[in-house]
C-alpha positions as CSV (number, residue, x, y, z in Angstrom):
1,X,90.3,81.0,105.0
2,X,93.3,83.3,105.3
3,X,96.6,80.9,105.1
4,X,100.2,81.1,106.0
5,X,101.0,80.8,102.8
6,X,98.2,84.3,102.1
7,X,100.4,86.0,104.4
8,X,103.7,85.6,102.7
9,X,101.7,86.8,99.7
10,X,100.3,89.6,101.1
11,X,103.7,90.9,102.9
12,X,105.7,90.3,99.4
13,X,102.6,92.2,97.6
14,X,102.3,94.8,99.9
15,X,106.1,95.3,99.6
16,X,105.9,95.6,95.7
17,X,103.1,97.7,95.7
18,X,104.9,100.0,98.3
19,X,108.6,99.8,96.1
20,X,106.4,101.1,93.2
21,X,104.6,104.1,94.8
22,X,107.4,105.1,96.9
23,X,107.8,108.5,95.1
24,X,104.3,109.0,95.0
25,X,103.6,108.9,98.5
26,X,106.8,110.9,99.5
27,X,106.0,113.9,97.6
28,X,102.3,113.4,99.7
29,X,104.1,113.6,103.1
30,X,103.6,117.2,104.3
31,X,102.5,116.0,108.2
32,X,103.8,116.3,110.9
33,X,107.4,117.5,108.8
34,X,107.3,117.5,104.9
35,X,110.2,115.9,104.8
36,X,108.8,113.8,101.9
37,X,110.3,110.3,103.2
38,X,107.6,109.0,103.8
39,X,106.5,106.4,101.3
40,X,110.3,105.6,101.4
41,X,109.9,105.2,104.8
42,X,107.0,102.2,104.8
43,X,108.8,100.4,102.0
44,X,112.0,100.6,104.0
45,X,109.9,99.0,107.6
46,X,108.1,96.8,105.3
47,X,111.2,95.7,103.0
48,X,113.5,95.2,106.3
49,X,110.9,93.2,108.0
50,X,110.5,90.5,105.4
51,X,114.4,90.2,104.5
52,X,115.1,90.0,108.7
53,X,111.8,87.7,109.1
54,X,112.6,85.1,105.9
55,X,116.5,85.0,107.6
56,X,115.1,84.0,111.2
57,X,112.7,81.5,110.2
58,X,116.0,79.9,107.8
59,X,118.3,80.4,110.5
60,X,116.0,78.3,112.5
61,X,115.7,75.5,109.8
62,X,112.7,76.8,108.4
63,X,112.3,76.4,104.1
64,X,109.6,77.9,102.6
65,X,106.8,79.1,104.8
66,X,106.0,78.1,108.2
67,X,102.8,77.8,110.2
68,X,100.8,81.0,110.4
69,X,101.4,81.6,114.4
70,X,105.6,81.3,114.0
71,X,105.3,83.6,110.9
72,X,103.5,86.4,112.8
73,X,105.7,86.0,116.1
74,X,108.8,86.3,113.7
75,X,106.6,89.5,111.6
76,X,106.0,90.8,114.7
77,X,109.3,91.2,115.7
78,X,111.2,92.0,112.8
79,X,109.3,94.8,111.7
80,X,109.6,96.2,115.4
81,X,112.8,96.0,114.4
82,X,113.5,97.7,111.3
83,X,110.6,100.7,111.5
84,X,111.9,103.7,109.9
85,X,110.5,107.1,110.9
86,X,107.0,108.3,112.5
87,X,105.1,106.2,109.7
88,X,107.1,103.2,109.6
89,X,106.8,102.9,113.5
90,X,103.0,103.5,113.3
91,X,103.2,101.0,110.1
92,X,105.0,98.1,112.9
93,X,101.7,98.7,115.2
94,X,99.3,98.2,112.6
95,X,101.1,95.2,111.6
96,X,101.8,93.7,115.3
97,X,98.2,94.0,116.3
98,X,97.2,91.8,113.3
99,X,99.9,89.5,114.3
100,X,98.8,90.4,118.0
101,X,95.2,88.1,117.2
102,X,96.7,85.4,115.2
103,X,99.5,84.4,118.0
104,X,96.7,84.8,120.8
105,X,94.4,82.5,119.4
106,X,96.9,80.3,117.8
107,X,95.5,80.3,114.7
108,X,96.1,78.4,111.6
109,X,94.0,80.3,109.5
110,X,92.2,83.6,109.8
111,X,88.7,83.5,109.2
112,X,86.1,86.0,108.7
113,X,85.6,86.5,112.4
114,X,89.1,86.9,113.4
115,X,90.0,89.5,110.0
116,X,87.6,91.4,111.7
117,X,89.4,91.6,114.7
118,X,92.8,91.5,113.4
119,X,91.8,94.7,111.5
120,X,90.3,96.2,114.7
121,X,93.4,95.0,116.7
122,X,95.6,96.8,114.3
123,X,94.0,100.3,114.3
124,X,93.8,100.1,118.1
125,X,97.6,99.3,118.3
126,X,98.5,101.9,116.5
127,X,95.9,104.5,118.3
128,X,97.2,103.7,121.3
129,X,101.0,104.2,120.0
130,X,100.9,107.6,119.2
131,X,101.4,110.3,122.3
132,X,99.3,112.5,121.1
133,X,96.9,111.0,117.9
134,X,96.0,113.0,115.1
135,X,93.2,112.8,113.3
136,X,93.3,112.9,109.3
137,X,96.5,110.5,109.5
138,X,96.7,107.2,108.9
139,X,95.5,106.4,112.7
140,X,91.9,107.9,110.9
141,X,92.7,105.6,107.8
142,X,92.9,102.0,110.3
143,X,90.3,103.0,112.4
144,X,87.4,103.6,109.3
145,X,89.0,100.3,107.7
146,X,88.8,98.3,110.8
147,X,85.3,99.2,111.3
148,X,84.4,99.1,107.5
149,X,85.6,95.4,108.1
150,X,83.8,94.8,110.8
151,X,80.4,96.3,109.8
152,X,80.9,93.6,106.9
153,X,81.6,90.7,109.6
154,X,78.5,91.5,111.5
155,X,76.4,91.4,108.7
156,X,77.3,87.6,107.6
157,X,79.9,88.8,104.8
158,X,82.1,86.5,103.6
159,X,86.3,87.1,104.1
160,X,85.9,89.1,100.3
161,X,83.6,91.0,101.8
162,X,85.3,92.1,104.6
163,X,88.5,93.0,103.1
164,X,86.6,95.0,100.3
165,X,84.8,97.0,103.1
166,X,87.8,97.5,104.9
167,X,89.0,99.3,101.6
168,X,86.5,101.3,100.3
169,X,85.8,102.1,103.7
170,X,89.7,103.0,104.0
171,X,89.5,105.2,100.4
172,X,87.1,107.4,101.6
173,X,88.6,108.1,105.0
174,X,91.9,108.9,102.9
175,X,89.6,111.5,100.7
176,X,88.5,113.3,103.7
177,X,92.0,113.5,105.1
178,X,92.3,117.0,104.1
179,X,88.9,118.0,106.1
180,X,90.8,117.1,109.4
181,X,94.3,118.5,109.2
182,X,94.1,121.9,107.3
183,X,98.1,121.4,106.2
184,X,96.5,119.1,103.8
185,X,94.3,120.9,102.4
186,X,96.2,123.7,101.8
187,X,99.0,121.4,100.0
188,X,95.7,119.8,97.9
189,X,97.3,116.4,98.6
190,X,95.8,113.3,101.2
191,X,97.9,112.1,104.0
192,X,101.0,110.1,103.1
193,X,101.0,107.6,106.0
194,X,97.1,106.7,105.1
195,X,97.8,106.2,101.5
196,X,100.4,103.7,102.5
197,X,97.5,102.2,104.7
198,X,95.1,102.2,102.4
199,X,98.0,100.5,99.7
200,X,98.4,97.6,102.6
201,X,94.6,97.2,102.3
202,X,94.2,97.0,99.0
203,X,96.9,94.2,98.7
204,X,94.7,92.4,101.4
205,X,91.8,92.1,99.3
206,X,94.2,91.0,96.1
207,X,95.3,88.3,98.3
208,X,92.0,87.1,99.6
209,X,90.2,87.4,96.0
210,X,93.0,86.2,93.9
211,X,91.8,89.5,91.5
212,X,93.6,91.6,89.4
213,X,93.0,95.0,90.6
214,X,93.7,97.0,87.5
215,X,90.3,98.4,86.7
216,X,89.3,100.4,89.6
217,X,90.6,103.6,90.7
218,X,92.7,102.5,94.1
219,X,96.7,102.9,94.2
220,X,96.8,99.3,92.5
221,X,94.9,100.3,89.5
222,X,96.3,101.2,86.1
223,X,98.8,103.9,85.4
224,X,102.4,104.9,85.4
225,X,104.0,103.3,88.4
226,X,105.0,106.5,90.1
227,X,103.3,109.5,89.0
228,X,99.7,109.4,90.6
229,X,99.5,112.0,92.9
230,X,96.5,113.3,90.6
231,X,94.5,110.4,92.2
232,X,95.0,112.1,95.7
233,X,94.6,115.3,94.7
234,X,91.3,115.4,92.7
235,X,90.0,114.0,96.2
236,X,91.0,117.0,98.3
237,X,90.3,119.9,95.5
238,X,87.1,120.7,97.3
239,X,88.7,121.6,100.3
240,X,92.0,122.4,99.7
241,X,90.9,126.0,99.1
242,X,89.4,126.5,102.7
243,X,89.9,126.9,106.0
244,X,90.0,123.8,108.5
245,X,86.7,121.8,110.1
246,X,86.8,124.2,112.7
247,X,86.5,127.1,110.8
248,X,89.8,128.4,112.2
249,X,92.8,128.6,109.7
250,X,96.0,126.4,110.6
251,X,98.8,127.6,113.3
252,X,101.9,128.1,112.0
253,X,103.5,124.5,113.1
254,X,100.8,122.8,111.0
255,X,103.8,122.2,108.5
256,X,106.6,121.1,110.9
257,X,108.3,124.3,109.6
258,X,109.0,125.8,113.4
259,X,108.8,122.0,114.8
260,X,111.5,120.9,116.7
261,X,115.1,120.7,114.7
262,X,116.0,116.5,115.2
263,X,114.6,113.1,114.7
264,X,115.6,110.9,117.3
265,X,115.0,107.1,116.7
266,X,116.6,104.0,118.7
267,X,115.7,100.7,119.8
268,X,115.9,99.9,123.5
269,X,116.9,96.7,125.2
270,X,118.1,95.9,128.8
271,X,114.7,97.5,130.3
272,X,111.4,97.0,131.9
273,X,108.3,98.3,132.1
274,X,108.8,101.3,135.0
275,X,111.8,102.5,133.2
276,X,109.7,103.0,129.9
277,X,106.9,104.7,131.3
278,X,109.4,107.3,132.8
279,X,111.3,107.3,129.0
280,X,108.3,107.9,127.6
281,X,107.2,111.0,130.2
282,X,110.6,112.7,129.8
283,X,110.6,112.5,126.0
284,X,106.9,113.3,125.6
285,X,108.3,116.7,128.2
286,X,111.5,117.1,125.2
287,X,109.2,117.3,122.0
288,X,106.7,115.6,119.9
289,X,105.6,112.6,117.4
290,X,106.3,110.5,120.1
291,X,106.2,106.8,119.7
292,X,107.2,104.3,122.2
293,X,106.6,100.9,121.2
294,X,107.4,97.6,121.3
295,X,108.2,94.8,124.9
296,X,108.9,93.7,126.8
297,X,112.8,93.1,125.8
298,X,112.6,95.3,122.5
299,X,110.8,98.6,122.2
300,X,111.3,101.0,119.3
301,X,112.1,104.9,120.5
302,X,110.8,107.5,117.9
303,X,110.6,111.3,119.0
304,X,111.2,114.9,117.3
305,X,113.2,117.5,119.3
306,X,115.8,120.1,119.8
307,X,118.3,118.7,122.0
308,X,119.2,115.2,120.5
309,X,121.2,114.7,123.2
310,X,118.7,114.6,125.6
311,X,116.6,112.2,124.2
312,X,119.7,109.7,123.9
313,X,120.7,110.9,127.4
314,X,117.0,109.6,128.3
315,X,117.5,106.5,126.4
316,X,120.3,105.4,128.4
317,X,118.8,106.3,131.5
318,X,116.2,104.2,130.7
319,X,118.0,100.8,129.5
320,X,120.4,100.2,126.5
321,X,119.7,102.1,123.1
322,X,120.9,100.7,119.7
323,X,120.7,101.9,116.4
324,X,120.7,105.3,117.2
325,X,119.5,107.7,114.6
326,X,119.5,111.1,114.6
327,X,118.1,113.5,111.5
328,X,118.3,117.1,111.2
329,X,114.9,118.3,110.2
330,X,115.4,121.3,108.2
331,X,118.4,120.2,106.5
332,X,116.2,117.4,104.9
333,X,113.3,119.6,104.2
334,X,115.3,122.3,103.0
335,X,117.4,119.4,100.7
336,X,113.8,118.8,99.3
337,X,112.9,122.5,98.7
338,X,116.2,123.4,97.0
339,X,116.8,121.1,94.0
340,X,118.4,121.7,90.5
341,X,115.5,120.9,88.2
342,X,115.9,118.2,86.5
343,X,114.5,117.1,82.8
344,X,113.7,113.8,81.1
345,X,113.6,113.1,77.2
346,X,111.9,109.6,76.3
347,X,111.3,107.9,73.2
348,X,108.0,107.1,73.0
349,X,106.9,104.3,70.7
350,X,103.4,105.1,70.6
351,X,101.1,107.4,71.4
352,X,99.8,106.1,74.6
353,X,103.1,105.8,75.5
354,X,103.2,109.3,75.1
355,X,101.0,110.6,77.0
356,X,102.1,108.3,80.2
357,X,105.6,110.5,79.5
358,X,104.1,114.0,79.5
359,X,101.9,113.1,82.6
360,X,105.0,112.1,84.5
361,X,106.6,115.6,83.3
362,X,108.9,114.2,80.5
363,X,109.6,115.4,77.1
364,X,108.4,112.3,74.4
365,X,110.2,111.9,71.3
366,X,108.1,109.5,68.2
367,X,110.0,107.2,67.0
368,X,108.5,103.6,65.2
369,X,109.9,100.9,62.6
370,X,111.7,102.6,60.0
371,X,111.1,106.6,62.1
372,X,113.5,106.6,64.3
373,X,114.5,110.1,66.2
374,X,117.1,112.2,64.4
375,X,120.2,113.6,67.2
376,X,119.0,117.2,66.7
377,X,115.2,116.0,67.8
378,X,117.2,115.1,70.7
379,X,118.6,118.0,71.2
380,X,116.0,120.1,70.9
381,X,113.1,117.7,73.1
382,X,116.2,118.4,75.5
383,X,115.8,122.4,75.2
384,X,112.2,121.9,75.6
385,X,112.6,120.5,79.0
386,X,114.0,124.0,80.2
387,X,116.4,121.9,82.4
388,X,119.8,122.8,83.1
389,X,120.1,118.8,83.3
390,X,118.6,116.1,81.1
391,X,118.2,112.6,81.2
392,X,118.1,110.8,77.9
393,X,115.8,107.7,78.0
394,X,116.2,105.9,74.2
395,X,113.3,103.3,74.5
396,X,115.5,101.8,71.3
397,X,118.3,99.6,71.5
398,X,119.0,101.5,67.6
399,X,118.4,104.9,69.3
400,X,121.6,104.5,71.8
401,X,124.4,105.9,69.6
402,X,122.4,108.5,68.1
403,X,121.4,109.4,72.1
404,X,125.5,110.1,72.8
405,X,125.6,111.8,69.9
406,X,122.5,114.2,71.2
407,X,124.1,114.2,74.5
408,X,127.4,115.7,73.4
409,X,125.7,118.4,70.9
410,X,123.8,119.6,73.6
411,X,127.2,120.0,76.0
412,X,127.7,122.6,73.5
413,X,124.8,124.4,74.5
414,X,125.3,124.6,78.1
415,X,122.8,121.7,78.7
416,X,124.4,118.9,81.0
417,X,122.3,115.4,79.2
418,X,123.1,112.2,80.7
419,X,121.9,108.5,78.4
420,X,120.6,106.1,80.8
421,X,121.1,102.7,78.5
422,X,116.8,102.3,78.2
423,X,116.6,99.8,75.5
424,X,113.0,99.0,75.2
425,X,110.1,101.1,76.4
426,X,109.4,99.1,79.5
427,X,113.0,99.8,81.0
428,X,112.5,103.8,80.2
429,X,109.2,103.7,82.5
430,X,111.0,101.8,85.2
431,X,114.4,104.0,85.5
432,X,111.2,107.2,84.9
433,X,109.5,105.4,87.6
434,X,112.8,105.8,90.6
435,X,113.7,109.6,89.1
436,X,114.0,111.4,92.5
437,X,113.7,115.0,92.2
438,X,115.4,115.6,95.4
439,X,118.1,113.9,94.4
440,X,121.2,115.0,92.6
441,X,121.4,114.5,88.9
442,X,124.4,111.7,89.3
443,X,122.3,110.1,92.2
444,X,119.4,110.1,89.4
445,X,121.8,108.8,86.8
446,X,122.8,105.7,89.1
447,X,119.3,104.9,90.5
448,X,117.5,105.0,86.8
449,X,120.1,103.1,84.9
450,X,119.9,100.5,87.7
451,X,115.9,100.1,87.2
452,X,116.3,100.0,83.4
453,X,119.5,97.1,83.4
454,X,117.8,95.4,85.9
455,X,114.2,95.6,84.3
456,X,113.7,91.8,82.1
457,X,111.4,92.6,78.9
458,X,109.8,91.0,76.3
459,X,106.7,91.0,73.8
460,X,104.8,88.8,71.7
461,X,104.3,89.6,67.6
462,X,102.4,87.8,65.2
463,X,105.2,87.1,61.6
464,X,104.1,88.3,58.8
465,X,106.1,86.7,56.7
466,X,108.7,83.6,56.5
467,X,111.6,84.0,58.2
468,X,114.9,82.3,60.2
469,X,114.8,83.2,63.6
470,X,116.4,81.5,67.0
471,X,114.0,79.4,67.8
472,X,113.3,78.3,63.7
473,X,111.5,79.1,60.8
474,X,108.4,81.3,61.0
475,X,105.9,81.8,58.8
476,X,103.1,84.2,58.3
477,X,101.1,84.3,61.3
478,X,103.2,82.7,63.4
479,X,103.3,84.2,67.4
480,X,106.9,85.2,68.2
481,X,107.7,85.0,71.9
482,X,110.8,87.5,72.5
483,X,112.5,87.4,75.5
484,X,115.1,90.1,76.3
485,X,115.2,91.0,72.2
486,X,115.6,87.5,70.8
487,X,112.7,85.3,69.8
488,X,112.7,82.5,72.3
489,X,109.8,80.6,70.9
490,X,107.1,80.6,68.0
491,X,103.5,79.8,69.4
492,X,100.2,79.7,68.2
493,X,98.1,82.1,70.2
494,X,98.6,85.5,71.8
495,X,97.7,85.0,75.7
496,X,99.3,81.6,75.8
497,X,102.8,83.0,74.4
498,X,102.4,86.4,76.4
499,X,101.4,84.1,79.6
500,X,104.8,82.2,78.6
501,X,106.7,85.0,77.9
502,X,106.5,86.1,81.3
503,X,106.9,82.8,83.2
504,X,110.5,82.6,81.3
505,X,110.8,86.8,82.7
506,X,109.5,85.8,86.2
507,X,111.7,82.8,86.5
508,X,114.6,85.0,88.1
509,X,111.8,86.6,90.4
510,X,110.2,89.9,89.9
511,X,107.8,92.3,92.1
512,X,106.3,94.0,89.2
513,X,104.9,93.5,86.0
514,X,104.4,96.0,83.5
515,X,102.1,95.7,80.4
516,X,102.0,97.9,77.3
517,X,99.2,97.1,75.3
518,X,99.8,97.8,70.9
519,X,97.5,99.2,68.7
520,X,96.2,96.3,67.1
521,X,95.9,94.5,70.2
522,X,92.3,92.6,71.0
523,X,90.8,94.4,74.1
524,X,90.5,91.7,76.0
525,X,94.5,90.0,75.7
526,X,96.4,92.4,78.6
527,X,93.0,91.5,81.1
528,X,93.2,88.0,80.3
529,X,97.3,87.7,80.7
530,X,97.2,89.7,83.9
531,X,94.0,87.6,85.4
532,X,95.8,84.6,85.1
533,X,98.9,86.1,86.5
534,X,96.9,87.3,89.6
535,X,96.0,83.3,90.0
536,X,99.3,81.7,89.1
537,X,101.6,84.8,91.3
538,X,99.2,86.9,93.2
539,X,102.7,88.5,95.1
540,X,103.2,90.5,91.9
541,X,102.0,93.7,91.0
542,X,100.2,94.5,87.5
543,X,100.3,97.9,86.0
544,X,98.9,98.0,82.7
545,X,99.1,100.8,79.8
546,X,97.6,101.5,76.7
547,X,100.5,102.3,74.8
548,X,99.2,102.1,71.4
549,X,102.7,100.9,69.9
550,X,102.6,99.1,66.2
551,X,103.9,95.6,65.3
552,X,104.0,94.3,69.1
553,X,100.2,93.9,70.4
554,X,102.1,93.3,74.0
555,X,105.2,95.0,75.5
556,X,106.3,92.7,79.0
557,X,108.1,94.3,81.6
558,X,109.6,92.5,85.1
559,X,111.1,94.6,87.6
């Protein structure tokens, strides 16, 4: 049975999963306008939702969680609520039709039965949403999930098996995005919106198994946290060369390049029923990507068009619209096209480490016990980048001075290089994991040293030799637990002090968990420490890396 409490979870995993493959998913979004917002987009709806949900139920007395039906009516309404953009809106459909089932049938729990038709409720919802579907969006995504899920149902599966067939079925029907809208294929990616979908999925089946998923090849499984469009593309390379299903290249709005100019969102209150359906005809007459949503006091207003105006104008005609929003199109696609290119220099303590930093386009620098990276191997891992502008990620609370040093001999150059304070190598792959290409080089600056100040590490060591430490006397093979660079504690085994390490991390709340496995490391500790964390906190996200690092056999990261 699906719980109340398995809701929270899945909301508070789905959210992680989407805060850590926001970039990814943006630089998917090339339909209907490749404004590249949209993985930003569902974290946004999703993030919103859960903060505005977790306040209503407090405001109303509620601590910790309350009965399934109350959480889905305050869901429901709350991610109406904060939707952002055409994907977020579609995201709040999905959402409400599962909450849709639960509320009808008052539910307690969710059993196999009713998954079945939560899923199918969802896909319908947010079919019947959209003016005008698409297919090879994330409307295709819902609908193959919903009846992967149902298929399972039908055929006496258990609730594993039904959320597992909801997302294999979902993966494929993401693959084959590209056969239905040609603007896919020619950009060799999957559609944005249903790799969100098919994240949400996956997080179900976390939830209802208590697994780790780190071994397959979904969204969830191992790799950098943000660079994995690879995954996406691989699956469209057999079509991404060709012409559409019809045979019949794409028309020249395929892209949202000669779309309309605006995004118009609001929500609407002080209405009824007649006065939408003529909203919803005038706007559909104004543009496209229209979404109309919500009742029967609070509907969500999403359209694209040329006159912005209008579409308020219609707004008010219709009731009372509130947190308008408008968007200029081009200028935000244009903002995306027109960059200054911007380089990264890490220090890489190993070389798995290394090879996660040249796949997410960074320059690595070696460093190790007793190697560390000279200020002119700075400087010229900086030239290599070919970057105008460089960010400097240390990895090495000892490598900081020599980094300003390297920053301020390669001023001299003409190369503008910027240290973001990365201590340890877990902080440089979260501030590597928020770089925003779009962004400006001082946005960059602000957003990566946040994610590496705010990222809690540790590791776990075996002593090879007597020594004092903070927590006492060590002696040759000791386990050190070290928790943001001091030894906290001296244990006896590896996955009991790494397990312990991370409870002390966790204590302050984290989202994700990072683990860089060492050299030496036994094969089995990182699967072991990130099962049990699957049981004990199935709301956080795993990503684990072989890092190949010496002296630590485990690297912890919580973000």
């Amino acid at each position: 049975m699906f719980t109340a409490d398995d809701a929270r979870h899945w909301a508070l995993l789905t959210r992680a999963a989407l805060a850590a493959r926001r970039a990814e998913i943006d630089e998917l979004n090339v339909f209907p306008v490749p404004d590249g917002d949209t993985g930003t987009n569902l974290y946004l709806t999703l993030d919103g939702a859960i903060e505005d949900a977790t306040a209503a139920l407090e405001a109303d007395g509620v601590r910790g969680t309350a009965d399934l039906v109350r959480e889905c009516t305050t869901l429901r309404r709350a991610i109406l609520m904060s939707a952002r953009g055409n994907s977020g809106v579609i995201l709040s459909q999905v959402v409400g039709g599962l909450c849709d089932v639960v509320i009808e049938r008052d539910a307690e729990a969710v059993d196999v039965a009713l998954l079945a038709e939560c899923l199918e409720r969802g896909a319908a919802k947010a079919r019947s949403s959209v003016a005008h579907p698409q297919e090879g969006t994330i409307l295709t995504v819902a609908d193959a999930a919903a009846a992967g899920g149902r298929r399972a149902a039908d055929a006496g599966g258990r609730l594993a098996d039904v959320s597992a067939a909801a997302v294999t079925a979902a993966r494929e029907a993401l693959a084959r995005t590209p056969e239905l809208l040609p603007v896919l294929a020619r950009a060799g990616v999957v559609d944005a919106g249903g790799a969100g979908c098919v994240l949400l999925l996956e997080s179900l089946h976390r939830v209802v198994t208590g697994a780790w998923s780190g071994t397959d090849d979904g969204l969830l499984a191992a790799a950098p946290p943000r660079h994995r469009s690879e995954w996406h593309r691989e699956r469209a390379d057999d079509v991404a060369d060709g012409p559409g299903p019809s045979g019949a290249a794409a028309g020249p709005d395929d892209d949202g390049a000669d779309g309309p100019a605006f995004e118009v969102m609001y929500l609407l209150t002080e209405t009824d029923a007649a006065a939408v359906d003529t909203l919803r005809d005038t706007l559909d007459g104004l543009g496209d990507s229209l979404l109309v949503v919500g009742g029967p006091d609070l509907w969500n207003v999403h359209v694209h068009v040329d006159d912005a105006g209008a579409a308020v104008e219609a707004g008010i005609a219709a009731g009372r619209p509130e947190r308008v929003r408008i968007t200029h199109l081009a200028s935000q696609v244009a903002a995306r096209e027109h960059v200054v290119p911007i380089g990264v220099v890490a220090g890489a303590a190993g070389p798995g480490v290394a090879t996660v930093l040249e796949t997410a386009g960074a320059v690595p620098v070696h460093f190790g016990p007793g190697r560390r990276p000279s200020a002119n191997q700075l400087v010229d891992a900086a030239r290599r980048t070919g970057a105008p502008s460089v960010v400097l990620l240390p990895a090495d609370p000892d490598g900081l001075m020599t980094a300003e040093i390297a920053a301020r001999a390669a001023a001299g150059e003409g190369i503008e290089v910027h240290v973001v304070p990365a201590r340890t190598t877990v902080q440089a792959l979260a501030a590597l994991a928020v770089l925003d290409p779009d962004r400006s080089i001082h946005a960059n600056i602000v957003a990566m040293t946040g994610a590496a100040v705010s990222t809690r590490h540790g590791a776990v060591t075996v002593a090879t030799k007597e020594a004092l430490t903070w927590a006492g006397v060590c002696r040759p093979g000791d386990v050190l637990g070290i928790v943001d660079g001091d030894v906290a504690f001296l244990g006896t085994d590896l996955v009991a002090s790494a397990r312990d390490v991370l409870e002390r991390l966790l204590s302050a709340g984290g989202e994700l968990v990072t683990l860089v496995i060492g050299a030496d490391a036994d094969d089995d500790l990182a699967r072991q420490v990130a099962a049990a964390l699957g049981r004990d906190r199935p709301e956080v996200e795993v990503v684990v890396i072989e890092g190949g690092q010496p002296v630590y056999p485990l690297l912890l990261g919580v973000e």
